[in-house]
Structure formats: structure tokens, C-alpha cells
C-alpha positions as CSV (number, residue, x, y, z in Angstrom):
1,X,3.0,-3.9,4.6
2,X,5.6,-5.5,2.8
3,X,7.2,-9.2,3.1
4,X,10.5,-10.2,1.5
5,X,9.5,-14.1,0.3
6,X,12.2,-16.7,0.1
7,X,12.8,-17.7,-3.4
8,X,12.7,-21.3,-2.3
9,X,9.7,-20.4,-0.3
10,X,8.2,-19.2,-3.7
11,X,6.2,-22.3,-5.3
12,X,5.1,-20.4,-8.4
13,X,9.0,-19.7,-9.0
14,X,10.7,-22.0,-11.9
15,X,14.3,-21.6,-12.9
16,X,16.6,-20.2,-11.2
17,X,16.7,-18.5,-7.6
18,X,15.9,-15.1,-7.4
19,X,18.3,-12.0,-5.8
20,X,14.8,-10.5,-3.8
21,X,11.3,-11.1,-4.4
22,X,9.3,-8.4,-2.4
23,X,5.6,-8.6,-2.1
24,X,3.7,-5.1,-1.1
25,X,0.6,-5.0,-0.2
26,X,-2.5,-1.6,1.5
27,X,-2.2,-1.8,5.4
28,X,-5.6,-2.2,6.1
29,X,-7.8,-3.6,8.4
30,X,-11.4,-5.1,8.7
31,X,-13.7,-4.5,11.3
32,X,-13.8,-7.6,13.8
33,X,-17.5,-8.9,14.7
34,X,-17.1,-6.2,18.2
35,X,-16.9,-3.4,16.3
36,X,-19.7,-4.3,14.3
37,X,-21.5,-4.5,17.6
38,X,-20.3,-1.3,18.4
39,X,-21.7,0.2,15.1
40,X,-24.9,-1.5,15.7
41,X,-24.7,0.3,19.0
42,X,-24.0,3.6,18.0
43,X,-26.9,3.7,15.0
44,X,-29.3,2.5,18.0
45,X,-28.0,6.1,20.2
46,X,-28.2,8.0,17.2
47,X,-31.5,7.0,16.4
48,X,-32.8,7.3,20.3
49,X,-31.1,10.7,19.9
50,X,-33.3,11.6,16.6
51,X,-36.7,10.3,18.2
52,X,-37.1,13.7,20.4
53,X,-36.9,16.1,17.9
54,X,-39.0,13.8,15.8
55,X,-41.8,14.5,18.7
56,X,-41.3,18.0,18.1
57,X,-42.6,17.6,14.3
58,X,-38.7,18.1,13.1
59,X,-38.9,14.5,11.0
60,X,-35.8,15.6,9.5
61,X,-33.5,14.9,12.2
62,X,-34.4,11.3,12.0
63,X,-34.2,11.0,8.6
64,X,-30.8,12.4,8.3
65,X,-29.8,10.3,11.1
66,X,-30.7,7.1,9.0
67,X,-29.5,7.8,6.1
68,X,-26.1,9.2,7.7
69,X,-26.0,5.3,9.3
70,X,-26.9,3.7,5.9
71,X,-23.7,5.1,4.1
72,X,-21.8,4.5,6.6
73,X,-22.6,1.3,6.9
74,X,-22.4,1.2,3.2
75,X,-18.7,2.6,3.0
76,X,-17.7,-0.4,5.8
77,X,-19.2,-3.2,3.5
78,X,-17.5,-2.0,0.4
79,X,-14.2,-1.7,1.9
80,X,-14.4,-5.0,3.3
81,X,-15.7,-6.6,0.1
82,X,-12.8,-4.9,-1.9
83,X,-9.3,-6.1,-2.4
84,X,-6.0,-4.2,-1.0
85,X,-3.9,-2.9,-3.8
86,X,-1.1,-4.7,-3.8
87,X,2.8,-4.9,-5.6
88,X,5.4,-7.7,-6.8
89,X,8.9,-7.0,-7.1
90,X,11.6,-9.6,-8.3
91,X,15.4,-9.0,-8.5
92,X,16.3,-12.0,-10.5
93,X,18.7,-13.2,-13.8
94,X,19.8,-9.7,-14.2
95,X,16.6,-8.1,-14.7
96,X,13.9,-6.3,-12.3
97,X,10.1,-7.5,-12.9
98,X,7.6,-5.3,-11.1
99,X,3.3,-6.3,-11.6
100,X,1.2,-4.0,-9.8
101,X,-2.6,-3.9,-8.6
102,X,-4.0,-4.1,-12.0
103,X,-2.0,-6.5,-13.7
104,X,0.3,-4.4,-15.6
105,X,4.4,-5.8,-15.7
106,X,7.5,-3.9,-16.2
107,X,10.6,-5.7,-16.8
108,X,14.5,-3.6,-16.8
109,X,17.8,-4.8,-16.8
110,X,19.2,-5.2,-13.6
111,X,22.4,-3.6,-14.5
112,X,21.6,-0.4,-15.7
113,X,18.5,0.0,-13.2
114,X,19.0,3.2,-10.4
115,X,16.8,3.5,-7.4
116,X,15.5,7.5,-7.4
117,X,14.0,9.0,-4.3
118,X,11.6,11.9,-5.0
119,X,9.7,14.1,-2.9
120,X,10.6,17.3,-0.8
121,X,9.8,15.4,3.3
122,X,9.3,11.8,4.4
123,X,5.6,12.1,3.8
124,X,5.8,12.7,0.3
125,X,8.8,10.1,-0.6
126,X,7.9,8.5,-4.0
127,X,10.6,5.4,-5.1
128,X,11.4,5.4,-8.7
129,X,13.4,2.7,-10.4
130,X,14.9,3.9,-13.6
131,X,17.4,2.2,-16.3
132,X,17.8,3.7,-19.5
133,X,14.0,3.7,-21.3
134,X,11.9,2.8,-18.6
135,X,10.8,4.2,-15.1
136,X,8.8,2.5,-12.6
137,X,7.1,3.8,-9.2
138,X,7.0,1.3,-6.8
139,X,5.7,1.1,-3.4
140,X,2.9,3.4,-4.2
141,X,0.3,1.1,-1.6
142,X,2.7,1.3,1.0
143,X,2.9,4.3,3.7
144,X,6.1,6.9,3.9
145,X,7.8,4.6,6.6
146,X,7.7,1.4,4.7
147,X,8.9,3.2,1.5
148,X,12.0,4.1,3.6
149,X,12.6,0.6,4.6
150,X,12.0,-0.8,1.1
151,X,14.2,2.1,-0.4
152,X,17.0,0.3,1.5
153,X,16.4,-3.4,0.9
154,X,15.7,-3.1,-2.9
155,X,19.3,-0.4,-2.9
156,X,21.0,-3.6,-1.1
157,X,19.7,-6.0,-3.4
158,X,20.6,-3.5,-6.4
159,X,23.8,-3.2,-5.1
160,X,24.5,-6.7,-4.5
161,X,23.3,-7.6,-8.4
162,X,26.0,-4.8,-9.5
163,X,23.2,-2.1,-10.5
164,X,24.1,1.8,-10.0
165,X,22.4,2.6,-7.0
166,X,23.4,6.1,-6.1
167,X,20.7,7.3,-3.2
168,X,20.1,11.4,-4.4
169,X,20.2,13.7,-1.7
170,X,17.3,14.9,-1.9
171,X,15.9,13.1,1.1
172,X,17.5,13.9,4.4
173,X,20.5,11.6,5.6
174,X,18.6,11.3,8.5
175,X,15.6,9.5,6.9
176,X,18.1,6.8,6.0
177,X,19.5,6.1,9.2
């Protein structure tokens, strides 16, 4: 998911008003208090199911069955409890700042900054922004679809601020339209 913020919208923004500012952030989504019901239901089935073979004498089954529930309840609290990765992206004063998950910022002139597209199909589409010593990937939390869409608002943005922006053909005409 991505959102393209208003620099007046922006209250940690100071100076002047940015070209773009375009916040990226994991598609994801948390399990709502039903479907934690339905988990609950479906450990309660798959235990009912392990309780006739545990009759038998097979006190494996049961035992696998519980622990197969306990990481998979496991695996659904982590990934609630952890955050999203998440990119910024501002087009502003001539120059392209980029911070990603961990904290790490790029800065390029605006000017001499090109928008690559690599990557053979849609699904593999990888956004590289280049100028003459650095190269950044961007977009790398979003999915092939939202690259596409990102590809052309940060080329519009680029072109607008006077950067080269030539779009490679590498990608099909078709994924642009």
C-alpha cells in the first residue's frame, strides 16, 4: 500500500513544499477477534479429531496435533506483534530522499536521478532510482501491481522536477498502460 501525503498535510515538514512525498508501507492484515474464534474452533476439531487414535494407544497423533496448533498460534501472534516494513520517498529542493524500514537514508540530486525498471515479467519488477554515484531500490514492501503504479507517479514527479526519466523497455508497454 502506498499513500501520496500532501506536503501541507505533512506536519513534520519545515521549509519549503515538497514536489511528492510517497509513504510505502507491507499490505498486511491482522486477524479480527472472529477469526480468532475460528482458530479457537478449529484447534477444538483438531484435537476431537486426535482423541480417537489416542484410544487406540497412538498418543502421537495428539501430540502432533497440539504442537502443530501451538506454532501456529505462535506464527499469528508474532506477526501481529511485528511492524510492517515500510518506505519514505520525498521529491523536494532538487534532491530525492528515500529512508527505508531500518532507518537507513539515501539522498541524490533530483536532476541527474533516472527511474530504472528491472526484471524479466510483472511479477519480478524491481524500481531502481539511479543518478550518477548512487542507486536506490525502492518499493521493495510493495507488491508487483503497486510498483507499476508508483513507477509512474514518481516518473511524473521526476519528470515534472526536470530529472531524465527515460522508462527502459524492458518491461512490456502493456504493463504501463
Amino acid at each position: 500500500m502506498y499513500e501520496i501525503v500532501s506536503p501541507r498535510a505533512d506536519p513534520t515538514r519545515h521549509g519549503s513544499a515538497a514536489d511528492l512525498i510517497l509513504r510505502m508501507q507491507e499490505n498486511r492484515s491482522h486477524l479480527p477477534p472472529g477469526a480468532r474464534g475460528a482458530v479457537a474452533a478449529l484447534a477444538l476439531l483438531l484435537m476431537a479429531a486426535a482423541i480417537l487414535p489416542a484410544f487406540r494407544g497412538l498418543l502421537f497423533v495428539p501430540v502432533c496435533a497440539l504442537s502443530a496448533m501451538a506454532v501456529l498460534t505462535f506464527a499469528l501472534d508474532r506477526h501481529a506483534r511485528s511492524t510492517p516494513a515500510s518506505e519514505h520517498l520525498e521529491l523536494a529542493d532538487g534532491f530525492v530522499s528515500h529512508r527505508d524500514r531500518n532507518g537507513r537514508e539515501s539522498r541524490m540530486a533530483a536532476a541527474g536521478a533516472q527511474l530504472d525498471i528491472a526484471g524479466c515479467n510483472d511479477e519480478t519488477i524491481r524500481l531502481i532510482l539511479r543518478s550518477r554515484n548512487t542507486a536506490i531500490e525502492i518499493g521493495r514492501c510493495l507488491g508487483w501491481q503497486e510498483r507499476r503504479e508508483v513507477a509512474l507517479v514518481l516518473n511524473a514527479a521526476l519528470t515534472q522536477a526536470g530529472a531524465c526519466t527515460d522508462l527502459p523497455t524492458a518491461v512490456s508497454r502493456s504493463a504501463w498502460a
